[in-house]
C-alpha positions in Angstrom: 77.7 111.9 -10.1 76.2 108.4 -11.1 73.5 107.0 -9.0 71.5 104.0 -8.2 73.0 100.7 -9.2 75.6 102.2 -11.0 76.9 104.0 -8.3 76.5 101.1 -6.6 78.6 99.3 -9.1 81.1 102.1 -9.5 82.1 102.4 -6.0 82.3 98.6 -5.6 85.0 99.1 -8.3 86.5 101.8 -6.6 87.0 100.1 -3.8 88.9 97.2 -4.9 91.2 99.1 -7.7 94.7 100.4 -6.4 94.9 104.5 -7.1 97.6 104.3 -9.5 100.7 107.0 -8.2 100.5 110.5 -9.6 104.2 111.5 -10.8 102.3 114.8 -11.0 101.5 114.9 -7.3 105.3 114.2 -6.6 106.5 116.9 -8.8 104.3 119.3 -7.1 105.4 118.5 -3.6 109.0 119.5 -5.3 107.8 122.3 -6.6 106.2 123.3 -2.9 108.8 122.4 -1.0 111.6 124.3 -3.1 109.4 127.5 -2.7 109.4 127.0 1.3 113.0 126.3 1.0 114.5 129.0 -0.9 112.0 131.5 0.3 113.2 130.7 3.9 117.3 130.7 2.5 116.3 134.8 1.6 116.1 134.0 -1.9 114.5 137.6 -2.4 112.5 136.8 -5.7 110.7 134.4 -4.8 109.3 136.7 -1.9 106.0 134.5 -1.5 107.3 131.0 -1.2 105.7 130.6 1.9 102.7 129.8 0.0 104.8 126.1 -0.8 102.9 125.2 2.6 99.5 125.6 1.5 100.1 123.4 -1.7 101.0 120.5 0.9 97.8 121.2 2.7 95.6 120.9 -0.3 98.0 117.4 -1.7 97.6 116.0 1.8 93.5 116.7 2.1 93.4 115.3 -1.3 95.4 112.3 -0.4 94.3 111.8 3.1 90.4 111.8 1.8 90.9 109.7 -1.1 92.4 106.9 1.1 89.6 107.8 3.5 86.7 106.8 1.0 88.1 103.9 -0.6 88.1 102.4 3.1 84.6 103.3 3.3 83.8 102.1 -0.2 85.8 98.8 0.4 84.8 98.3 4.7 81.5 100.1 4.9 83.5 102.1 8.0 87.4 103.5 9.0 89.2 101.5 11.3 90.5 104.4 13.3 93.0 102.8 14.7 94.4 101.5 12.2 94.3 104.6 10.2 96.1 106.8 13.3 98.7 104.1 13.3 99.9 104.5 9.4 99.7 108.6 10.4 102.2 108.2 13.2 104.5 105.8 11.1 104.5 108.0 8.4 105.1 111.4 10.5 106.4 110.9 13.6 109.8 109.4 13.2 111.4 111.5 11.1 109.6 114.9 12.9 110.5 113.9 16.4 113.9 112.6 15.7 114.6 116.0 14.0 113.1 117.5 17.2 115.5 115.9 19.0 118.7 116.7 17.2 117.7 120.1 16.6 117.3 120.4 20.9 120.6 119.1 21.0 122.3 121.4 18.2 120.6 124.2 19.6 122.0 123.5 23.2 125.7 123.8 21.7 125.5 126.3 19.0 122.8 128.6 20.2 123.1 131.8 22.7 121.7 130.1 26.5 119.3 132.7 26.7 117.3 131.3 23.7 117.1 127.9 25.5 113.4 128.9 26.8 112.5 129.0 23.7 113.3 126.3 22.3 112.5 124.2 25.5 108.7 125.7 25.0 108.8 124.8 21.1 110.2 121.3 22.0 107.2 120.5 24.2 105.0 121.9 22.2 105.9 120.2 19.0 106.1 117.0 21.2 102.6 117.5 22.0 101.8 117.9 18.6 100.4 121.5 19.0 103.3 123.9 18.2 101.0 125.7 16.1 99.1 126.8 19.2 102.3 128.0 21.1 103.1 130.2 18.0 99.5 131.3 18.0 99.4 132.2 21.4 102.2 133.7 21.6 101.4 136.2 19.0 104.1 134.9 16.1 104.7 136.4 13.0 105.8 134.1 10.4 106.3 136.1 7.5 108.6 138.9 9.3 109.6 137.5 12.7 113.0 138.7 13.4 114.0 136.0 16.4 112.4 133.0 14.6 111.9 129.6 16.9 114.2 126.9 15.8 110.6 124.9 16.2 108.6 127.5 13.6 108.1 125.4 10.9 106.8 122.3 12.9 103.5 124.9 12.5 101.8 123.5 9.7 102.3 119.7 11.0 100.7 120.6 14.3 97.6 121.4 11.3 97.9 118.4 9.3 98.0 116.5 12.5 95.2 117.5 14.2 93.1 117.6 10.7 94.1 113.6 10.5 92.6 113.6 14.5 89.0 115.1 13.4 89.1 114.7 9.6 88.2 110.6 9.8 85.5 111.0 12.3 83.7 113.5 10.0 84.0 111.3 7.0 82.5 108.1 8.7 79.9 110.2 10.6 78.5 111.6 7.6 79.1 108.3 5.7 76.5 106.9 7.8 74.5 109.5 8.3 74.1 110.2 4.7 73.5 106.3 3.9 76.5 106.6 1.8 74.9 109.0 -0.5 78.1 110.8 -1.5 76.5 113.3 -3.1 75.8 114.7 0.4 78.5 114.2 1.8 80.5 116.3 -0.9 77.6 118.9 0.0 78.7 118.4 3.6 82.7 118.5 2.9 81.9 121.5 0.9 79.4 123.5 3.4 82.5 122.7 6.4 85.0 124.2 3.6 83.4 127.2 3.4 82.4 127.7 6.9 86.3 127.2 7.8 87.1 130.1 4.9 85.3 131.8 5.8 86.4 132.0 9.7 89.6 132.8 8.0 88.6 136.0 6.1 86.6 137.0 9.3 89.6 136.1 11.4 91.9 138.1 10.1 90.4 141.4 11.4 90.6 139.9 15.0 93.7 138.0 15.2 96.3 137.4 12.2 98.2 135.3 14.0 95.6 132.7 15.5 94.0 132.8 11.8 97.3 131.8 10.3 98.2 129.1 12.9 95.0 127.6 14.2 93.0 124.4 13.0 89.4 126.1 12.5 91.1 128.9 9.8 93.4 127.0 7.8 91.3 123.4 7.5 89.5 124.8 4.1 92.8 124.5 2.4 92.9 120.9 3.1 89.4 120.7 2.9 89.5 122.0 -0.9 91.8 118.9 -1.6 89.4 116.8 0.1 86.8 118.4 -2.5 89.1 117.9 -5.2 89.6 114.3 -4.3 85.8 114.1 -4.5 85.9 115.4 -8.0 88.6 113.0 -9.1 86.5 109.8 -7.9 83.7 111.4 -9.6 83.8 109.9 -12.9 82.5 113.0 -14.7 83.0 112.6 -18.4 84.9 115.9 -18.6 87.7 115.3 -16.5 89.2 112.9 -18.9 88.7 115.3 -21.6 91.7 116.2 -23.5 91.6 119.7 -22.4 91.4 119.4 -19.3 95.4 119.0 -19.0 95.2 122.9 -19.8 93.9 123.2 -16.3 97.5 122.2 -14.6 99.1 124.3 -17.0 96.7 127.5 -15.7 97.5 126.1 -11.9 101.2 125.9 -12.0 101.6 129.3 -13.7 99.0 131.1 -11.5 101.4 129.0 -8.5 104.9 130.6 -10.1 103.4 133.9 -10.5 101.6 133.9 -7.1 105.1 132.6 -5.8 106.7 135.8 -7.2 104.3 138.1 -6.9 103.2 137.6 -2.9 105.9 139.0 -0.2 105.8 139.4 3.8 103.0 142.8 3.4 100.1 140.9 1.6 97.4 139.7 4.5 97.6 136.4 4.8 96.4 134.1 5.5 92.5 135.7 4.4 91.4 135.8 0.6 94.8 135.5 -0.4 95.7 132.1 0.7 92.5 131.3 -2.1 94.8 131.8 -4.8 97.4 129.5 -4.5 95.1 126.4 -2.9 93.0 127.2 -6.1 96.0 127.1 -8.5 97.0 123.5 -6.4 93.3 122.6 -6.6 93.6 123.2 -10.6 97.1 121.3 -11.0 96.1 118.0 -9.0 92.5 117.7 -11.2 94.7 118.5 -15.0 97.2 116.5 -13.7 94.7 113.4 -13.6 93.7 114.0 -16.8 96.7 111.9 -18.2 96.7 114.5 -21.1 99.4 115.4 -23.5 98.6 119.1 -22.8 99.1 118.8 -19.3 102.0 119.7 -17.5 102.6 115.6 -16.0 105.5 115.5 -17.8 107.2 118.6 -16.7 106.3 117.6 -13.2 107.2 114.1 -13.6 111.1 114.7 -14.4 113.8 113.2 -12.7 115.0 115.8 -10.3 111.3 116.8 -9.2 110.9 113.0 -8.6 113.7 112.9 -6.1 113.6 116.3 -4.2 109.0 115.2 -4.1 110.2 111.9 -2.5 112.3 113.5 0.1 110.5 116.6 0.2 108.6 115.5 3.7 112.3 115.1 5.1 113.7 118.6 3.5 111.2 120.2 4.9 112.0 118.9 8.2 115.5 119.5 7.8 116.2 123.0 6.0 114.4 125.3 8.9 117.0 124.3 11.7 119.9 124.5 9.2 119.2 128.1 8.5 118.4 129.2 11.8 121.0 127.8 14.2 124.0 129.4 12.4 122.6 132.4 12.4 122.2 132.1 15.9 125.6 131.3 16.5 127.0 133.8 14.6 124.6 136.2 16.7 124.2 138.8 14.5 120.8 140.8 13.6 122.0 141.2 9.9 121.3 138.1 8.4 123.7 135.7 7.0 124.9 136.1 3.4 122.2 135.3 0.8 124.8 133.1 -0.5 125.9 131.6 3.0 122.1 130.8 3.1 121.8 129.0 -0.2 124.8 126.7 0.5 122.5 125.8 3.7 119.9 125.5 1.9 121.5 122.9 -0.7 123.4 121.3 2.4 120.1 120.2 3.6 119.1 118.0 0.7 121.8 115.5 1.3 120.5 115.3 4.9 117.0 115.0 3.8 118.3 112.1 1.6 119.7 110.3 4.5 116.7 110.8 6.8 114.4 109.9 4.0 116.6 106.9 3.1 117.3 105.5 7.1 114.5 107.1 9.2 111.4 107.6 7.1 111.1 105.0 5.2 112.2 102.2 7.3 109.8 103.2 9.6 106.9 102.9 7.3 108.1 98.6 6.8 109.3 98.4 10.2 107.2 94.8 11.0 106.9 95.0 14.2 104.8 97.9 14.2 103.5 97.8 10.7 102.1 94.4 11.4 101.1 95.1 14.6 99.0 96.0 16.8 97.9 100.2 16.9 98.2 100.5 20.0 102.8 99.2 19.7 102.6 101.9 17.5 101.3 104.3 19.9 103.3 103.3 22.6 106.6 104.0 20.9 105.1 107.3 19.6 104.4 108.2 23.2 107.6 106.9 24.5 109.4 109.2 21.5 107.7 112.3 22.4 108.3 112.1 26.0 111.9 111.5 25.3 111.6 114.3 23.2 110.4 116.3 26.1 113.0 114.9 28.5 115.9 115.7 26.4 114.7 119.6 26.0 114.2 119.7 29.7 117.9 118.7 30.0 119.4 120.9 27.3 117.4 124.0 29.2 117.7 123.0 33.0 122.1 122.9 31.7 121.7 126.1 30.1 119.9 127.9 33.1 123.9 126.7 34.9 125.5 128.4 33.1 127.1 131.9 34.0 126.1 134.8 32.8 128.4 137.3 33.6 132.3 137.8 34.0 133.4 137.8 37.8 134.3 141.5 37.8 132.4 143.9 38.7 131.7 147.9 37.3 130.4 151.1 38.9 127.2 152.4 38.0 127.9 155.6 35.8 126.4 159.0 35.6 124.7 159.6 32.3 126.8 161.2 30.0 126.9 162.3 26.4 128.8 160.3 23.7 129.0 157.6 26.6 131.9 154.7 26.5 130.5 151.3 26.6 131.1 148.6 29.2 133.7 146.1 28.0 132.5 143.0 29.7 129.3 141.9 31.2 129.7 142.9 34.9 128.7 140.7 37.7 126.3 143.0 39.0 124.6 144.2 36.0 121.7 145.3 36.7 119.5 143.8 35.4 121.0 140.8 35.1 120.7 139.3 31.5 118.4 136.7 32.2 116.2 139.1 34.1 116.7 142.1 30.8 113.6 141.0 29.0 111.2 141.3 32.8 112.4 144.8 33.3 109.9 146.7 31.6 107.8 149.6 33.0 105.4 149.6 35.7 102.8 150.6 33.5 102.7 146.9 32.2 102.1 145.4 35.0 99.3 148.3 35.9 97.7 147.0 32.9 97.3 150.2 31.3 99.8 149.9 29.0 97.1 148.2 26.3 97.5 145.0 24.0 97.2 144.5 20.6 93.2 144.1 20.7 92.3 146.6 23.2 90.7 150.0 22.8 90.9 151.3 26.4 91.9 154.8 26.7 91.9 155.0 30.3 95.5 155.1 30.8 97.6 155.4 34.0 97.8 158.5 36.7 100.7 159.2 39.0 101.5 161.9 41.7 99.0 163.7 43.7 100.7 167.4 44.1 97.9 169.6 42.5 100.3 172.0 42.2 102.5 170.1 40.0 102.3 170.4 35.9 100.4 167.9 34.0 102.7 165.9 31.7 100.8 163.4 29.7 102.9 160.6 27.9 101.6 159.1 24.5 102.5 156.6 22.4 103.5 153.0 21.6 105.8 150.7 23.4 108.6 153.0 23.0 106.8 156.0 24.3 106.3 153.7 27.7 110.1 153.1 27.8 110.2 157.0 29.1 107.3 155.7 31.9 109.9 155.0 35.0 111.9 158.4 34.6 108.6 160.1 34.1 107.3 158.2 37.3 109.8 158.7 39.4 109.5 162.6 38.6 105.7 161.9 39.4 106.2 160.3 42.8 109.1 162.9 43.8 105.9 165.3 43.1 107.5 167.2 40.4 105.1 166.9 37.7 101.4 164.8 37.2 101.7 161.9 34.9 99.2 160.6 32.6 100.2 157.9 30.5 98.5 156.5 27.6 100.1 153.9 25.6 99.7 151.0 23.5 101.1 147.9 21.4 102.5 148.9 18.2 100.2 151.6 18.2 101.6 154.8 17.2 100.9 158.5 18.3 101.5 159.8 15.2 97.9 160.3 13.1 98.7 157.6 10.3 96.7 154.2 9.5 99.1 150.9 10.2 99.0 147.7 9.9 99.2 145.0 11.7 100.4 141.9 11.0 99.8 142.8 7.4 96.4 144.0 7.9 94.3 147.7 9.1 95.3 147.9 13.0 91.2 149.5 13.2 92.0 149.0 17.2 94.9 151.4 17.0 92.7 153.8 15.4 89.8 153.5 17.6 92.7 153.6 21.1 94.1 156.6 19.2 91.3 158.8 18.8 89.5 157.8 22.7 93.4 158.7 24.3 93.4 161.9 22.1 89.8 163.1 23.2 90.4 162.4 26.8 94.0 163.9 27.6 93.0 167.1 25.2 90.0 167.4 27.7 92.3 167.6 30.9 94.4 170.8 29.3 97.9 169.0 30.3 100.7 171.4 30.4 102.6 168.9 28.6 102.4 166.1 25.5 105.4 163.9 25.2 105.6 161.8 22.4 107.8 158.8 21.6 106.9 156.3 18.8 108.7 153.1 16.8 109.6 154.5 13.4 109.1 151.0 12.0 105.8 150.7 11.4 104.2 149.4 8.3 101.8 151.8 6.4 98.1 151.4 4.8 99.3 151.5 1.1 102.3 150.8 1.7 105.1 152.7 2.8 106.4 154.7 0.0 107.0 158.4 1.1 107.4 157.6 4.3 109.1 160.3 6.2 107.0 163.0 4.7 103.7 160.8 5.8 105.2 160.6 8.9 106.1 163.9 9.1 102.2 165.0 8.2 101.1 162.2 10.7 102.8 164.0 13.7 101.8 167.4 13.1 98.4 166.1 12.8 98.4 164.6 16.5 100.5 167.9 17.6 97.6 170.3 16.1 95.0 168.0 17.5 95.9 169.1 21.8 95.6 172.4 21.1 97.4 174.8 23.3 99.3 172.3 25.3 103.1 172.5 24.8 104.4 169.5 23.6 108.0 167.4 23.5 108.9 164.8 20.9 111.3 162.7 22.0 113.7 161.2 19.2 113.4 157.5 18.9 116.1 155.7 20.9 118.7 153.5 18.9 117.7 150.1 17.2 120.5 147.0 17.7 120.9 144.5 15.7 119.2 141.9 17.8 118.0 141.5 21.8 121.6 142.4 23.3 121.0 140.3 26.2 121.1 137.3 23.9 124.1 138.3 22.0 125.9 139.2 25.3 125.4 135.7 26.5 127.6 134.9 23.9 130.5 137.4 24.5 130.5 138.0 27.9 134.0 139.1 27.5 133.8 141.5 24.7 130.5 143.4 25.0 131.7 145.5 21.6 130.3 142.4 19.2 127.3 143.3 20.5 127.0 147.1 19.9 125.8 148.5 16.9 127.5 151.1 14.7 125.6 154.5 15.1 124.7 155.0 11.3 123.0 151.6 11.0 121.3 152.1 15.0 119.9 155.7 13.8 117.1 156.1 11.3 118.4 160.2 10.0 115.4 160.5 8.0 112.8 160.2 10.5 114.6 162.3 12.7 114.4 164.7 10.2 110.9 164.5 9.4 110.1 164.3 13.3 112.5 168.0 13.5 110.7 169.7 10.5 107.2 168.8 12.5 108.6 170.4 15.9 109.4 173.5 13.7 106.3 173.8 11.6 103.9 173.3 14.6 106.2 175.0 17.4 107.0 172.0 19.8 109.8 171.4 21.1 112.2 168.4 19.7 114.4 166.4 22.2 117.2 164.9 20.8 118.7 162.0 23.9 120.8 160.4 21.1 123.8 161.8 22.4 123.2 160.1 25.4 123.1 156.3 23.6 125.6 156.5 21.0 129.1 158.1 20.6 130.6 159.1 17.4 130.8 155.7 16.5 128.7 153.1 18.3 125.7 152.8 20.4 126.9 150.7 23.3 124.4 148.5 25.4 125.6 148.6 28.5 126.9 151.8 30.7 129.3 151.2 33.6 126.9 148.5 35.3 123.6 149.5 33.5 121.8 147.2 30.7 120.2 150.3 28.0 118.2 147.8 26.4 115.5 144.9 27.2 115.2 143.9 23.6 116.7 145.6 20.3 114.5 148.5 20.7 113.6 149.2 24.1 114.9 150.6 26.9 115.2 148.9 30.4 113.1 150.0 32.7 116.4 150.5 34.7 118.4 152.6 32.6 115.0 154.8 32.1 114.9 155.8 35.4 118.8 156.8 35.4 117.4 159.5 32.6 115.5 161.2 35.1 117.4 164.6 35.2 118.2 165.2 31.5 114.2 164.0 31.0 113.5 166.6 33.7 115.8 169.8 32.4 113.9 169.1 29.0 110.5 169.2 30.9 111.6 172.2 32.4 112.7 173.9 29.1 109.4 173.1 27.6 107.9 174.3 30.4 108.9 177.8 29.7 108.3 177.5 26.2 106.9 181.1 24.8 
């Protein structure tokens, strides 16, 4: 980088020549924006599309800093208010009046029960943090099931809050560095790495807050701002010829990665290097003004258009695909081809909010030659209206009625059981409550999270005499707690239970989140080594079959199968029960019944499609090989048909793979005969 009087010279140039527009730039945000787009529509092929977001963080750090040192080139210092002012013009009209039809959309089309929901992803996007809700609230974006209409507001909550720390930075070490900007590329570059680093670190800790937080995903738009160091540079090699050949290598690396990357690669972590590399390569060829880069490929026609709306399509397609399917209320999703039409349906839209929203609100006088602080007055006065609306759509949803006004008797359990037409009045629980009735265990505490390795477990029932029945497992195994607790406190047996998060009994290596659950492993061994020392009489085991595998999950049932023998051999002489996994709907029945309160049957799933036959199988042949005893309740869940969701005036699940606390305890005695049989077990 020049120095002296040179530099001197050069940046004084810099500073008063206009950056000339990159048709490159605006082909690539088509070319991001299209990935996120069909990716989202289930466009199966292009399985890693998601990665379209990280090419906008590395364009906007690229942009952002540019602008960022030609003010300080040109003023000596940012006017920060002025700078926060353009941000909000640019940003929030079209974001928050999005926000505010999708709040009322989704109050109309969507099931009432989801109205929480999208009242908390309201606020939060409002408050331009819905990154942290998703964060905190444990999200998975690539392979959520129940996706918030509000999701993909994530990666603005990022850019926005990079715009609220990333000017500071610049002019702090502007000064500090006498505007020496050799250093302060050092400096841009040592807070780059520190941030990718947190990532890779970060991902053995928490996937989601790595994926949605500020401090992990910053080195992505921190390598643009690098890159836009580079371009201002003036090295002789960047206008080289050759170095077109460099967007060629990007945007193929950027197609392949597209391809290549689905929902099981860990990411965000070294991964996400790859395609912000590949971006990083495109933008600096792209400058070149080369005939061997790809500038004219990028610069067509159509890429032109779908880059200059691409802001508003990407606002636009997310709600699209998720409200229908919403309404619809099934847990199969919509029709790949259904989806595409959405998908293309949203680029007329994008048009008009581009065309009557986003860019009139860049001109609009009265704030753009204004003062900042009009401009962020209205943005205030936008987000609380924002806020207010939501609050409205949820407070109206909460009136409405949940339930038919008839009434139905509670049934004894039964095999190949009849479902409940209609949602009685005095279902219990009620289907706002469904989700809250979980197992005591929960609440106790000793049911464990994701992150923690505590072993300790939960004891019930004092009657020495009683058999020792410990319970092991994952979330399903505690769905057997409340029958096995109420056998405890009726002094029938001791209970022990032992369970965790996603965290199978079954000796196999998970993931989670995409990457090695190492808690589930350490929780699994500590809960093995303590219950084997107290010699219970029983082991019951229950466990989610859908788990994903270390190496993927090819030969599943058979790994599965070697997996539970493994924890069966490991207690020993202690009789054990493995319980079959109960049924899995289609989606949380609660929500779907909200939506057919008269016709509970849309909401049951056939048996075939509710029943996973070859890990029952697998989960048989280990019973047999190892001598345990193999309880089959799906008789009592499904008939020849169907697996209803609710019995007489009894909600079966709390989700689509739970059971109710509720309905657990009304499978007390069949739960007891099979303790009995085990019991006796030569």
């Amino acid at each position: 980088m020049p120095s002296g009087a040179t530099a001197q010279a050069e940046l004084a140039t810099r500073a008063t020549v206009k950056e000339p527009f990159r048709l490159d730039i605006q082909g690539l945000r088509a070319i991001a924006v299209l990935f996120v787009v069909a990716y989202h529509a289930g466009l199966k092929p292009l399985s890693g599309g998601y990665v379209g977001v990280d090419v906008f963080f590395v364009i906007s750090g690229f942009l952002i800093t540019g602008q960022l040192l030609r003010m300080l080139d040109r003023e000596g210092s940012i006017r920060f208010g002025n700078f926060y002012a353009k941000r909000a013009r640019r940003i929030l009209p079209a974001a928050l009046l999005v926000a505010g039809l999708t709040t009322v959309a989704s109050w109309i089309w969507m099931p009432p029960l989801l109205m929480k929901e999208v009242w908390h992803g309201a606020v939060a996007t409002a408050l331009y943090a819905p990154n942290m809700l998703f964060a905190y609230q444990g999200t998975n974006y690539l392979s959520e099931s129940t996706p918030s209409v509000f999701q993909h507001y994530w990666s603005l909550g990022i850019e926005e809050q990079f715009y609220i720390f990333w000017p500071a930075i610049l002019a702090v070490g502007f000064w500090i560095f006498r505007r020496n900007q050799r250093v302060l590329l050092a400096m841009v570059a040592a807070l780059t790495l520190a941030s990718f680093v947190l990532c890779v670190v970060g991902m053995d800790i928490s996937q989601p807050w790595t994926f949605f937080s500020l401090p992990t995903r910053a080195w992505e738009l921190g390598v643009g701002a690098l890159v836009a160091f580079v371009v201002r540079s003036g090295w002789a090699w960047l206008k080289r010829p050759s170095t077109g050949l460099l967007a060629w290598i990007g945007l193929v690396s950027l197609l392949v990665i597209g391809f290549s990357y689905d929902s099981s690669t860990p990411f965000p972590g070294f991964y996400a290097a790859l395609p912000v590399l590949a971006t990083a390569l495109l933008i600096v060829g792209g400058g070149a003004e080369s005939r061997l880069s790809s500038g004219r490929l990028l610069g067509a026609g159509i890429l032109q258009f779908i880059g200059k709306i691409s802001y508003s399509l990407y606002l636009v397609h997310w709600p699209l695909q998720v409200i229908p399917q919403a309404f619809v209320g099934s847990g199969e999703p919509l029709p790949l081809l259904v989806r595409l039409l959405l998908g293309l349906a949203s680029v007329p839209l994008a048009w008009l909010l581009f065309r009557w929203v986003e860019e009139p609100a860049m001109r609009y006088r009265p704030l753009a030659h204004g003062r900042p602080r009009n401009t962020f007055v209205v943005a205030l006065a936008a987000s609380g209206l924002v806020i207010a609306l939501a609050f409205t759509a949820f407070t109206a949803s909460n009136q409405i009625q949940l339930s038919t006004n008839q009434t139905a008797s509670q049934k004894a359990i039964e095999v190949q059981p009849t479902g409940t037409p209609f949602v009685p009045s005095n279902l219990k629980p009620s289907l706002r409550l469904a989700f809250e009735d979980t197992a005591a265990s929960y609440a106790l505490g000793c049911h464990v999270s994701f992150d923690s390795t505590d072993a300790s477990g939960c004891q019930v029932g004092t009657n020495a005499a009683a058999p020792l029945v410990v319970l092991f497992g994952d979330s399903h195994s505690s769905s057997w707690y409340p029958a096995l607790e109420q056998l405890a406190k009726a002094g029938k047996i001791r209970l022990d239970s032992s369970t965790k998060n996603a965290c199978p009994s079954v000796n196999i290596p998970t993931l989670h989140n995409g990457v090695a659950y190492k808690a589930c492993q350490v929780w699994r061994e500590a809960a093995v080594k303590r219950m084997t020392a107290l010699h219970p009489d029983i082991v019951v085991l229950a466990n989610y079959r859908n788990v994903q595998l270390v190496g993927g999950n090819g030969n599943f049932s058979a790994r599965w199968q070697k997996g539970l023998e493994s924890t069966i051999f490991a207690f020993g002489t202690s009789k054990t029960m493995v319980i079959s996994d109960v049924p899995t709907q289609a989606g949380t029945p609660a929500v779907c019944l909200s939506m057919h309160l008269e016709s509970t049957v849309r909401c049951d799933r056939d048996r075939v499609s509710a029943l996973s036959t070859d890990i029952i199988e697998a989960e048989r042949a280990a019973a047999r090989s190892t001598g345990a005893r193999y309880v089959d309740f799906v008789h009592y869940f499904c008939n020849a048909t169907t697996c209803p969701v609710i019995f007489g005036d009894t909600l079966v699940y709390r989700d689509a793979d739970h059971l109710t606390a509720t309905f657990s305890r009304q499978m007390v005695t069949p739960l007891w005969k099979e303790i009995q049989a085990t019991l006796h077990l030569k």
